[in-house]
C-alpha positions as CSV (number, residue, x, y, z in Angstrom):
1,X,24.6,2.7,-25.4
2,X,24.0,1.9,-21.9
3,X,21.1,3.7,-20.0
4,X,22.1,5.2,-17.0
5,X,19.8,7.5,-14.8
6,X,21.3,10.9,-14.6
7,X,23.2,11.9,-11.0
8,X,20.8,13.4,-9.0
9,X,22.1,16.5,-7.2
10,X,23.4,16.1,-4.1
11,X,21.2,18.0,-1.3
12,X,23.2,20.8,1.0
13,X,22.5,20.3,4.7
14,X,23.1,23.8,4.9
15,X,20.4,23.7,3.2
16,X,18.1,21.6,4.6
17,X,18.9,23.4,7.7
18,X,18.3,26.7,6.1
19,X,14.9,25.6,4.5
20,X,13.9,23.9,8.4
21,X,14.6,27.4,9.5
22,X,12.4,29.1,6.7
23,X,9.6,26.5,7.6
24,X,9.7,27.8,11.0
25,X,9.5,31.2,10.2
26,X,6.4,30.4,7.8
27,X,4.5,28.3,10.7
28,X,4.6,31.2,12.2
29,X,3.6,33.6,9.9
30,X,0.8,30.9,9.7
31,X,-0.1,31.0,13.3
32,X,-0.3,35.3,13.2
33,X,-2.8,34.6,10.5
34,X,-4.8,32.5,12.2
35,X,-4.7,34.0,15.0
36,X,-6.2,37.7,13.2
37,X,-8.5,35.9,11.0
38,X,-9.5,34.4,14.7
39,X,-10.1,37.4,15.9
40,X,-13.0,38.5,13.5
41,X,-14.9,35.9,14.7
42,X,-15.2,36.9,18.6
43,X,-16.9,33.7,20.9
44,X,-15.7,31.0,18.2
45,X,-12.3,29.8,20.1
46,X,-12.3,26.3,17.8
47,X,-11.7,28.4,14.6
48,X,-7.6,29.1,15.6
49,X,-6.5,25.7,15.2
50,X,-8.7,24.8,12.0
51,X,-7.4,28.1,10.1
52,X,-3.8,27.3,11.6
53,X,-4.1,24.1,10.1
54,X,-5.7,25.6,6.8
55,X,-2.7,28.2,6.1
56,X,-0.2,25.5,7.5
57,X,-1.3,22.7,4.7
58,X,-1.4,26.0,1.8
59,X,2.2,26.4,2.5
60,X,3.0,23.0,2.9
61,X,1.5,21.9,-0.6
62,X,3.7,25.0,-2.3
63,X,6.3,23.7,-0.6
64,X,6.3,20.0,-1.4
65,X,5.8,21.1,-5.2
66,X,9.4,22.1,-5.1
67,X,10.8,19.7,-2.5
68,X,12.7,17.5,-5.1
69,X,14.8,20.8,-6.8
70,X,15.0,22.4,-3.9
71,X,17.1,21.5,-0.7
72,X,15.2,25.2,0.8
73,X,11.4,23.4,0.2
74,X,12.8,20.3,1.9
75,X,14.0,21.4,4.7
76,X,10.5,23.9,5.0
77,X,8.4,20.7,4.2
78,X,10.3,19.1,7.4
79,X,9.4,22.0,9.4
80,X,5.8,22.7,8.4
81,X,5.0,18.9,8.7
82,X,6.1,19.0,12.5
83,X,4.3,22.2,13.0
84,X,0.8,20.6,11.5
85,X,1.6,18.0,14.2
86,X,2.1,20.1,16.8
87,X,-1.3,21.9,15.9
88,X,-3.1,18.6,15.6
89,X,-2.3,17.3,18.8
90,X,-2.9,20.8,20.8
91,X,-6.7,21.0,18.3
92,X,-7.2,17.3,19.7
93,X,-6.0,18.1,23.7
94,X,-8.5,21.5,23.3
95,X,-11.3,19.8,21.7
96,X,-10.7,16.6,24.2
97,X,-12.0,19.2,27.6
């Protein structure tokens, strides 16, 4: 009779905390892979940053997929979307020498 919108689950903060944690942890495993990809290209110091920021947004896009059933890939996508900052502003202070 009357159209209500169904309750939406109610998110964890233990969580959210728990997901912040696992986004941390996959930053980084991000920043290890970037930094051995790096590697194979010896003399090409500019390449760490862009592949950190390459892995960072692959994780980040799987992540925010699943952000609205999962308090885990919410509290990751908060993580991973400070982490891209971070790498942002240290690409933009390297490339700014």
């Amino acid at each position: 009779m009357f159209d209500t919108e169904p309750e939406k689950p109610a998110r964890s903060n233990l969580h959210v905390f728990l997901g912040f944690l696992l986004g941390i942890v996959a930053s980084l495993g991000c920043l290890f892979l970037a930094i051995f990809m790096g590697a194979l290209w010896q003399g090409q110091t500019w390449i760490f940053p862009v592949l950190d920021a390459i892995a960072l947004i692959g994780v980040g896009t799987f992540a925010v997929r699943r952000a609205r059933q999962s308090s885990l890939a919410a509290g990751a996508v908060i993580s991973l979307s400070i982490a891209l900052l971070l790498d942002a502003a240290c690409a933009a202070s390297y490339w700014s020498r």
